[in-house]
C-alpha positions as MATLAB code, in Angstrom:
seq = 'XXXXXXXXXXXXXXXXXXXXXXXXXXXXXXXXXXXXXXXXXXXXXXXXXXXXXXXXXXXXXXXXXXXXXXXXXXXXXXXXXXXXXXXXXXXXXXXXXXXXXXXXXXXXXXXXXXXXXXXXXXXXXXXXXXXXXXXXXXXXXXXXXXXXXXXXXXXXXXXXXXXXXXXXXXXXXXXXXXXXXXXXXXXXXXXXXXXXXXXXXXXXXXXXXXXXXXXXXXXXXXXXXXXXXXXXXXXXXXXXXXXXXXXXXXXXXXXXXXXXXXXXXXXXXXXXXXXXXXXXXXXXXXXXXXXXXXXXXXXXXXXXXXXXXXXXXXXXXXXXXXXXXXXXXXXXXXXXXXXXXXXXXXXXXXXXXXXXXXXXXXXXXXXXXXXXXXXXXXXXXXXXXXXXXXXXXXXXXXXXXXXXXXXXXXXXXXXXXXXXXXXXXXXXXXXXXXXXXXXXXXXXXXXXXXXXXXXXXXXXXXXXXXXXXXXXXXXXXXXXX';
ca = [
     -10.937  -53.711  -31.017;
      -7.598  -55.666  -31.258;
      -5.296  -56.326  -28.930;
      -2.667  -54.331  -30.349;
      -5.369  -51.228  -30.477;
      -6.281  -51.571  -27.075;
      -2.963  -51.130  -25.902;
      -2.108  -48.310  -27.935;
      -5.434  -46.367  -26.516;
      -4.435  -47.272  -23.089;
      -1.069  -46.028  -23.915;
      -2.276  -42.670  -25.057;
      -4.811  -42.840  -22.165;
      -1.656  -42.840  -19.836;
       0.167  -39.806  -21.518;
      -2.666  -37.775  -21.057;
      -2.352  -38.391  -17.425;
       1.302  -37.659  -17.610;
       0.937  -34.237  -19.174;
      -1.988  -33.345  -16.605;
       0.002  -34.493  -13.663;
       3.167  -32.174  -15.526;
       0.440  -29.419  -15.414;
      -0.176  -30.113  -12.022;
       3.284  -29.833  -10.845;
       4.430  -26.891  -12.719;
       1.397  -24.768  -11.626;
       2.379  -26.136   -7.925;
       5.788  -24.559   -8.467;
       4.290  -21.318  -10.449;
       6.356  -22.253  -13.717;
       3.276  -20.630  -15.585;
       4.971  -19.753  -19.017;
       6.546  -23.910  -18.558;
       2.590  -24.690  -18.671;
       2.098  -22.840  -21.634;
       4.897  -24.516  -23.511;
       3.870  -28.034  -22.330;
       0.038  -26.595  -23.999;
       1.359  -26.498  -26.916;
       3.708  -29.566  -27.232;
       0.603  -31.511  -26.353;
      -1.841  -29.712  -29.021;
       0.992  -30.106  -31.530;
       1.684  -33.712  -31.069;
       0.289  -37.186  -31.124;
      -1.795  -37.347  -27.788;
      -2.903  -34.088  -28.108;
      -4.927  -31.915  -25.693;
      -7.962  -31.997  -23.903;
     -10.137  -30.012  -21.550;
      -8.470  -31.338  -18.562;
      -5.062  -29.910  -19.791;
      -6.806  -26.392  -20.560;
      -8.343  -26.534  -17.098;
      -5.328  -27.099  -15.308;
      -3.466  -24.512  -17.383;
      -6.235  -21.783  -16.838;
      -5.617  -22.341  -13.100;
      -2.028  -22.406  -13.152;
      -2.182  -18.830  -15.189;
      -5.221  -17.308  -12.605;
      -2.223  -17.894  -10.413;
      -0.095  -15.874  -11.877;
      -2.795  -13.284  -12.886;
      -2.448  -14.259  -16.309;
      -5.648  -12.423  -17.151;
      -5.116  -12.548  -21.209;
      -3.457  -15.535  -21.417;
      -6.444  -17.170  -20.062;
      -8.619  -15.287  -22.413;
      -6.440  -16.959  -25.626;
      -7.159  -20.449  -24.562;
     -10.385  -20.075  -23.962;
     -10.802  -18.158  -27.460;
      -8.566  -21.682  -28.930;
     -10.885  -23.841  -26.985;
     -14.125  -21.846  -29.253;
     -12.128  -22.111  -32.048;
     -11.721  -25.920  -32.210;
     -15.486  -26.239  -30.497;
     -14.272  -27.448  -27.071;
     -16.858  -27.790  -24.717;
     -16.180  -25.754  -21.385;
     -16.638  -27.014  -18.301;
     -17.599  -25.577  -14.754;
     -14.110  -26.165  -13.403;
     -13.149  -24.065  -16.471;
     -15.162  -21.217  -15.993;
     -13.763  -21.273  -12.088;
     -10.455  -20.855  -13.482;
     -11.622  -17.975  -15.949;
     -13.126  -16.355  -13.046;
     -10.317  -16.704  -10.386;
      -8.364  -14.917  -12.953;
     -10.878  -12.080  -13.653;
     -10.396  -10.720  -10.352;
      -8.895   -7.835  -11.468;
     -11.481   -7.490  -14.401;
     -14.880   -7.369  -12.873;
     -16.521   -6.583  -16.732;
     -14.549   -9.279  -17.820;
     -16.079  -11.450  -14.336;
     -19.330  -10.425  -15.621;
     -19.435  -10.928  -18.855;
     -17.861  -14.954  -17.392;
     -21.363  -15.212  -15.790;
     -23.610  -13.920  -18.261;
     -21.890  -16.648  -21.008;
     -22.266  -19.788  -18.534;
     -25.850  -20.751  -19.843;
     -24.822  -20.776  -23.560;
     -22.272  -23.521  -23.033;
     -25.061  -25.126  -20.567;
     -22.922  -24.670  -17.564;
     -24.958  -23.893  -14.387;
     -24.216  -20.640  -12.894;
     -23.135  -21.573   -8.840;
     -23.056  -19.632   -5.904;
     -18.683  -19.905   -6.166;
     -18.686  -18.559   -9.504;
     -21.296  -15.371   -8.489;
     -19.269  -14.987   -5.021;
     -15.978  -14.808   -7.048;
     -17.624  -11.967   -9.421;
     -19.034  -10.014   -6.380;
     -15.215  -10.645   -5.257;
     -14.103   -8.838   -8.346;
     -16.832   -5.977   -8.105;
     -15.569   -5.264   -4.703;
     -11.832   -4.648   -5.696;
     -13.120   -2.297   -8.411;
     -14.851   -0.663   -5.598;
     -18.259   -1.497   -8.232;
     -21.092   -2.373   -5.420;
     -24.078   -1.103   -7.135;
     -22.568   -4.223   -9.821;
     -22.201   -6.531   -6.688;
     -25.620   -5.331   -5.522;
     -27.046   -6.218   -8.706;
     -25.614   -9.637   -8.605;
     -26.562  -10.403   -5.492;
     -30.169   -9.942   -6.519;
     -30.280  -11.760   -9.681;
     -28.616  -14.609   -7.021;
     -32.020  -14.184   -5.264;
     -34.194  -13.745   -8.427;
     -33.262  -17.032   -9.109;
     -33.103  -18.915   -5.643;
     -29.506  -19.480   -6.029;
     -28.226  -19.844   -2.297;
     -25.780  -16.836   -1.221;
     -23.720  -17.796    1.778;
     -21.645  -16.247    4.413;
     -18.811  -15.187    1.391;
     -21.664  -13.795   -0.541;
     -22.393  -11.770    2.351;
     -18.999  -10.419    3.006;
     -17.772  -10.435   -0.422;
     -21.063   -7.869   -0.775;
     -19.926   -6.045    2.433;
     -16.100   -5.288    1.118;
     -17.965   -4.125   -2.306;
     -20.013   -1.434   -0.180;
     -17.046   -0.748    2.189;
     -14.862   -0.086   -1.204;
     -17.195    2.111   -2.589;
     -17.890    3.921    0.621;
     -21.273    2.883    1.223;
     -21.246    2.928    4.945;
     -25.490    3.077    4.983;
     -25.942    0.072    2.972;
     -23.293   -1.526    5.006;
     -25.407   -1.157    7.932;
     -28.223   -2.123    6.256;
     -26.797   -5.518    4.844;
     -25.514   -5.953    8.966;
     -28.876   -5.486   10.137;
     -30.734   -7.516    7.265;
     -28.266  -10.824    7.987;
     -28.530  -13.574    9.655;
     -26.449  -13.730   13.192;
     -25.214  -17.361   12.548;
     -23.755  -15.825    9.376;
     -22.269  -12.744   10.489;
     -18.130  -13.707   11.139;
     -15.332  -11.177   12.388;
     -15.060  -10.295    8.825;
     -18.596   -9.243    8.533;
     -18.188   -6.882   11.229;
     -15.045   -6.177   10.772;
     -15.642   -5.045    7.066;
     -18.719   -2.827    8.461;
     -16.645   -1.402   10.467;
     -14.207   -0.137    7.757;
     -17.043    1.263    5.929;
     -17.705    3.767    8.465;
     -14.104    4.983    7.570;
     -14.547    7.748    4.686;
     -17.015    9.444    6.653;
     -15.096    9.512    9.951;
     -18.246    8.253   11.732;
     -16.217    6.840   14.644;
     -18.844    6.632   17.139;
     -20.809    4.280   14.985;
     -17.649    2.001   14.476;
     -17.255    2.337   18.560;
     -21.294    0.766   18.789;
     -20.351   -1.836   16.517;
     -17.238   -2.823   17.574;
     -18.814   -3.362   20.756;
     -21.737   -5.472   18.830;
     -18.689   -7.457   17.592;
     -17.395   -7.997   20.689;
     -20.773   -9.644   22.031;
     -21.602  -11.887   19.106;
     -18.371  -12.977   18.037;
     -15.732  -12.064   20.498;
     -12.880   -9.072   20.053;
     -10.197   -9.759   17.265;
      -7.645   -7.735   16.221;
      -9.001   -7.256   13.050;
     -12.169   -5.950   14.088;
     -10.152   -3.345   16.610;
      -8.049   -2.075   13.882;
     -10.699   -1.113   11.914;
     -12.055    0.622   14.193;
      -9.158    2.573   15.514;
      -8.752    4.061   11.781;
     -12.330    4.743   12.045;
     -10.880    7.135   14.830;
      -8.189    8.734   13.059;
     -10.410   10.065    9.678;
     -12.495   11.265   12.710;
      -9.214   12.585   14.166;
     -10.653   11.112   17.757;
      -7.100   10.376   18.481;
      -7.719    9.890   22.129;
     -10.189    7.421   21.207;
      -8.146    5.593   19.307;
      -5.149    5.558   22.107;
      -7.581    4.244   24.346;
      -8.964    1.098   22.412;
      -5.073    0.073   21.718;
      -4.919    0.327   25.470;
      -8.358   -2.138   26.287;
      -6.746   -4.397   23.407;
      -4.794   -6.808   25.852;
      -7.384   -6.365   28.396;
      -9.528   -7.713   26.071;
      -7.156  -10.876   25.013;
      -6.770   -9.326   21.359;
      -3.375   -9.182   20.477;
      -2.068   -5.455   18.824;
       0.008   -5.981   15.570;
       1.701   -3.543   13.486;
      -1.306   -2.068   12.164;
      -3.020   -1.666   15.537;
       0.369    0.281   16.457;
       0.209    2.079   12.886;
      -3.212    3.063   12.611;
      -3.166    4.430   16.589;
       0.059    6.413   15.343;
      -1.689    7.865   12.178;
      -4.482    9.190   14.605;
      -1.928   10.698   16.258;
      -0.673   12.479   13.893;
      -4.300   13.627   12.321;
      -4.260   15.412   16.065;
      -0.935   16.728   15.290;
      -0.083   14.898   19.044;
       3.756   13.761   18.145;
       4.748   13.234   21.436;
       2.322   10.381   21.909;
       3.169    9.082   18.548;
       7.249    8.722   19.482;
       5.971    7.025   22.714;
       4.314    4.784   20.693;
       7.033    3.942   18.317;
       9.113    3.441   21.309;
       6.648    1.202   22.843;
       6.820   -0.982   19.400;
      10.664   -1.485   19.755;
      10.382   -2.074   23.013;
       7.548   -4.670   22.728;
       9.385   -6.101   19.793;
       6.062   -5.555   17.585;
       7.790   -5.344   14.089;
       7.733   -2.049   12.213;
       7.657   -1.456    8.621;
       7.844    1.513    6.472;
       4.264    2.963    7.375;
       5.725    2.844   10.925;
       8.388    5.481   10.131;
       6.196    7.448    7.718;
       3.255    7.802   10.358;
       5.541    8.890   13.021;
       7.967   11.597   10.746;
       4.219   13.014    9.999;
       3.101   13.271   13.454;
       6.714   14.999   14.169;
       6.023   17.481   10.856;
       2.924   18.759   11.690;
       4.435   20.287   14.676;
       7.881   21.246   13.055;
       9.798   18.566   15.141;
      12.428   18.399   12.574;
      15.042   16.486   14.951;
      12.938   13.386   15.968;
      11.763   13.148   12.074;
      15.246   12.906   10.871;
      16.641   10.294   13.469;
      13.663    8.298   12.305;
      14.153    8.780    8.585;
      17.964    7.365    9.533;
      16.313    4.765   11.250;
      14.493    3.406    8.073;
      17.220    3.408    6.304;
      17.540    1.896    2.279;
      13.680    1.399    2.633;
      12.889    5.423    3.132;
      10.985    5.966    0.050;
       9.679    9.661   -1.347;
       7.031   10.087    0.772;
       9.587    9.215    3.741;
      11.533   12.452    2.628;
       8.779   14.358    1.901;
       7.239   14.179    5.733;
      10.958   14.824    6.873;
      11.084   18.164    4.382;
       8.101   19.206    5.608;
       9.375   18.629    9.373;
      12.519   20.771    8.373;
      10.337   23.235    6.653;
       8.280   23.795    9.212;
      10.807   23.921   12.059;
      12.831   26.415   10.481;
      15.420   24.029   10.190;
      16.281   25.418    6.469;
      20.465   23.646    5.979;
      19.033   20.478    7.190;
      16.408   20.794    4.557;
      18.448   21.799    1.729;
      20.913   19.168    3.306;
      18.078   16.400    2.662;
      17.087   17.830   -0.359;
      20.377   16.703   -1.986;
      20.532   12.933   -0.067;
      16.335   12.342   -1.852;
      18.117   13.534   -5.418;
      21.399   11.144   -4.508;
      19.272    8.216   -3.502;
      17.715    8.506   -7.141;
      14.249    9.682   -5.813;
      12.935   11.910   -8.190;
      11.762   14.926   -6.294;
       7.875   15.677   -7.174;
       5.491   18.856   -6.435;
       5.516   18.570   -2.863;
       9.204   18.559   -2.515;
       9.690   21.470   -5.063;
       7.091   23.583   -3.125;
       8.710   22.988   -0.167;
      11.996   23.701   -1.131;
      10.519   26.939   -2.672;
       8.900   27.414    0.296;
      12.405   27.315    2.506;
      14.241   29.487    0.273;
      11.422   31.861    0.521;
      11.161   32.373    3.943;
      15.165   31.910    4.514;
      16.437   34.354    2.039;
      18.753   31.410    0.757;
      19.604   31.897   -2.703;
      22.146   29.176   -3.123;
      18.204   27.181   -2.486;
      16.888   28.649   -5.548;
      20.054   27.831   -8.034;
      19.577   24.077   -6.323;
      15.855   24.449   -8.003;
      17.205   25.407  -11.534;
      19.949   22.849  -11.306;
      17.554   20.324  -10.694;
      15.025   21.664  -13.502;
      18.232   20.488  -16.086;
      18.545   17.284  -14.441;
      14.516   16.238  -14.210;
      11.947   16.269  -16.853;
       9.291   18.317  -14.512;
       5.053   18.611  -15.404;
       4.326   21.555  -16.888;
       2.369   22.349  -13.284;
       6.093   21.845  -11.291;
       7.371   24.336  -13.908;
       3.955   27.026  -12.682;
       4.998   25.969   -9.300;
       8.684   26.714   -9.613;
       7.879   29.886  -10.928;
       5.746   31.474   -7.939;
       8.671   30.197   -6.118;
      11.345   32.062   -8.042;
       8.767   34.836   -8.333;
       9.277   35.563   -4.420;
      13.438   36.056   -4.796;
      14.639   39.671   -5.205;
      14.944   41.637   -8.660;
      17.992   43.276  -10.062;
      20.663   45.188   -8.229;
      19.756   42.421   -4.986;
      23.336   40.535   -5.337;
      21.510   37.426   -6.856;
      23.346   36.990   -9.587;
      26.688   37.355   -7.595;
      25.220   34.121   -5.055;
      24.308   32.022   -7.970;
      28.078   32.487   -9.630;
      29.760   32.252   -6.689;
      27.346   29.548   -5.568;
      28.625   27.647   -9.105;
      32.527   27.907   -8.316;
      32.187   26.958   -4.836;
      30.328   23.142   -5.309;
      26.884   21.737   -3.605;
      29.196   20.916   -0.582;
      28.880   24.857    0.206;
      24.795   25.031   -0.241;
      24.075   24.230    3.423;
      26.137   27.469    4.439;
      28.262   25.666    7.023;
      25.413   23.584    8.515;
      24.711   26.533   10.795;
      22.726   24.391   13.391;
      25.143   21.184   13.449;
      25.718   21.852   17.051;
      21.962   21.575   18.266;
      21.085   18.300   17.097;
      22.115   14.710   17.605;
      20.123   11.211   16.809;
      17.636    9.786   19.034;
      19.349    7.775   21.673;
      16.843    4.892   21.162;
      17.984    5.183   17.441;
      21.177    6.277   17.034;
      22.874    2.888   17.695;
      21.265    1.284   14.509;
      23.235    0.267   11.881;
      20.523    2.038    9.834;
      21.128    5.384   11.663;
      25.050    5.458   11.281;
      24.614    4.607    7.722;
      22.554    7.470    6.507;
      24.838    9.737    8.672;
      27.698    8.172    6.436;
      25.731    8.685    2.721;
      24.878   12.427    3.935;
      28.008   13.256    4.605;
      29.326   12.282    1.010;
      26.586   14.503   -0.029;
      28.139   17.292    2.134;
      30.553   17.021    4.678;
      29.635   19.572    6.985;
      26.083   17.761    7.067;
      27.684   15.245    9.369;
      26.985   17.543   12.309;
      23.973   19.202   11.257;
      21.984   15.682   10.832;
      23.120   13.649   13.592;
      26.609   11.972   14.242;
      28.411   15.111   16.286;
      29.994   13.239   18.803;
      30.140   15.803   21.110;
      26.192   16.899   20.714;
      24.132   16.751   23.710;
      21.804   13.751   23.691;
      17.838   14.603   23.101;
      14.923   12.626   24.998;
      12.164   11.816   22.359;
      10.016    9.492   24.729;
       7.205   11.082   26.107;
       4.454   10.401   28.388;
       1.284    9.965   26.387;
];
């Protein structure tokens, strides 16, 4: 080879390198559809592409879960006979996570392209089988690991664990405890165990291994927040109080879960005093709460029909309330016979551009039911104009309408006049503004004053009857647990 030849291979040789190290860095900075561009540009021109590119462009688009995207280069790299490699397939599979047929399928097509099948590649399938709550798939590939002596490690183990945990397998999750070795079994092992005895509520068992846990590997917070929901599908809500309560004792920090998950088996035991004090006890620890925070609370507060607590703390979540938020404070309303503030909320979900589903309707039926409130129902048949509703909200709706009075009741008078006078009259004067006012350890957030503001454009009169009477008398909401 000439000179001249030489130093036009090494040339090409170096813009290769470029456009890898290009792939590199734009994957780095998640510019995934750059990657694809800069693909192409090299296919199309002088240097060309090579399995290197593809690689690092099948990695930078399993970041992004760019699940068919891969599946098109891979198809171009058949198409133009393109050997695969290993680190190809471990791109292919990192983005098949969400596909665990499409994992499978990954594994079963190694061998034809002479690619040895490793214990990554099977760990990252069971990975996949475990999201897609498959396990008798992940159970299945665990054997064919041990049908041919392939080496499973401690990720096999508790990639295999989440797949039986997923799918609710909480015998074969003690099983694959049991049958494992000790030096292998981490917090998540147990942990994950744990979590498995979930959908059966078998919260004694979780109890037994949490303490197991606790003398092989030490506590974690992990480990004790599993367990504690354990406790609240068992609705052992006393249980679950008490091992948020041996936490510190036991140098394991409580997050926001620990805090959530003891609240949630609160409300399972319909206990919402406890849950408030526990919501208080998060502010006042300065443990961060998020939207499951409020939720879990407001339900603990609307299975007992503590409408007044639920709506301070639906304030207090402010822009981030979402359906299910008004829902549980509905329900509150509902069942505390609290039927203006209901209708009064009913109007805020619609203005906040929640659609209302079959829970609120059937509430909302419910409360004009049992109030005698027809100004309620007309709200219901306005809204049936302004939402496209399932034929099973239109059943619902009408079992609801079914229960208002026949001819010759003064309906029809209620609904006109109901018309001329505006939604600001539906509440009927907010008949119970003058029993109610925020939580004090709420009512001076800037969340709180706001949604007092955006309900009274709703309805002025709603001012009082959800919180922002000045002159209302000032409600404890802690309690002792």
């Amino acid at each position: 080879m000439g000179r001249s030849a030489r130093r036009g291979a090494n040339a090409s040789i170096e813009q290769a390198r470029q456009i890898t190290r290009r792939l590199v860095a734009l994957r780095a900075e998640g510019q995934w559809a750059q990657v694809l561009n800069l693909l192409r540009a090299a296919q199309s021109g002088r240097v060309g592409w090579n399995i290197v590119h593809c690689n690092a462009a099948l990695s930078a688009l399993a970041d992004a879960s760019q699940w068919s995207r891969q599946l098109r280069i891979f198809a171009t790299l058949q198409e133009h006979q393109v050997r695969p490699t290993a680190s190809t397939f471990g791109a292919l599979l990192a983005g098949a996570v969400a596909s665990w047929e499409g994992a499978l399928a990954l594994l079963k097509e190694m061998p034809q392209w002479q690619v040895q099948r490793d214990t990554v590649a099977c760990n990252t399938a069971i990975t996949a089988c475990a999201r897609a709550a498959q396990w008798e798939a992940a159970c299945e590939l665990v054997k064919s690991m041990q049908l041919a002596t392939q080496r499973a490690d401690t990720i096999t183990q508790n990639a295999l664990m989440s797949a039986l945990h997923q799918g609710s397998q909480w015998e074969h999750a003690l099983k694959l405890l049991a049958s494992s070795h000790h030096g292998r079994r981490t917090v998540v092992t147990w942990s994950t165990c744990i979590s498995a005895q979930e959908a059966s509520g078998r919260w004694q068992v979780a109890l037994e291994l949490l303490a197991g846990m606790c003398r092989e590997v030490g506590g974690s917070t992990i480990g004790y927040n599993a367990c504690i929901s354990v406790c609240a599908r068992g609705q052992a809500w006393s249980m679950a109080f008490r091992l948020l309560e041996d936490m510190p004792e036991k140098r394991v920090q409580p997050d926001t879960v620990s805090f959530n998950a003891t609240i949630s088996a609160a409300s399972e035991g319909a206990q919402w005093q406890p849950a408030l004090g526990l919501f208080d006890q998060m502010m006042q620890e300065r443990v961060p709460h998020d939207l499951v925070s409020f939720n879990a609370t407001m339900d603990a507060c609307a299975m007992s029909g503590e409408w007044r607590p639920a709506l301070s703390l639906l304030w207090a979540a402010g822009a981030q309330a979402n359906l299910v938020s008004f829902n549980t404070a509905l329900t509150a309303c509902h069942r505390g016979s609290a039927w203006a503030a209901a209708l009064a909320l009913f109007a805020l979900l619609q203005r906040r551009n929640l659609r209302p589903d079959t829970l609120s309707y059937n509430v909302m039926m419910s409360v004009g039911h049992k109030s005698a409130r027809w100004p309620l129902a007309l709200q219901m048949l306005r809204s049936l104009r302004h939402h496209r509703l399932a034929p099973s909200d239109r059943r619902a709706m009408g079992v609801g309408l079914g229960a208002l009075p026949g001819p010759g009741s003064g309906f029809g008078s209620e609904v006109a006049g109901g018309l001329q006078r505006g939604p600001e009259r539906l509440c009927e004067g907010c008949a119970v503004g003058e029993r109610h006012a925020p939580l004090p350890q709420l009512a001076a957030l800037p969340k709180t004053r706001r949604g007092v503001a955006e309900l009274t454009a709703v309805c002025p009169g709603c001012c009082r009857t959800l919180g922002g009477h000045p002159g209302a008398a000032s409600t404890s909401w802690t309690a002792a647990r």
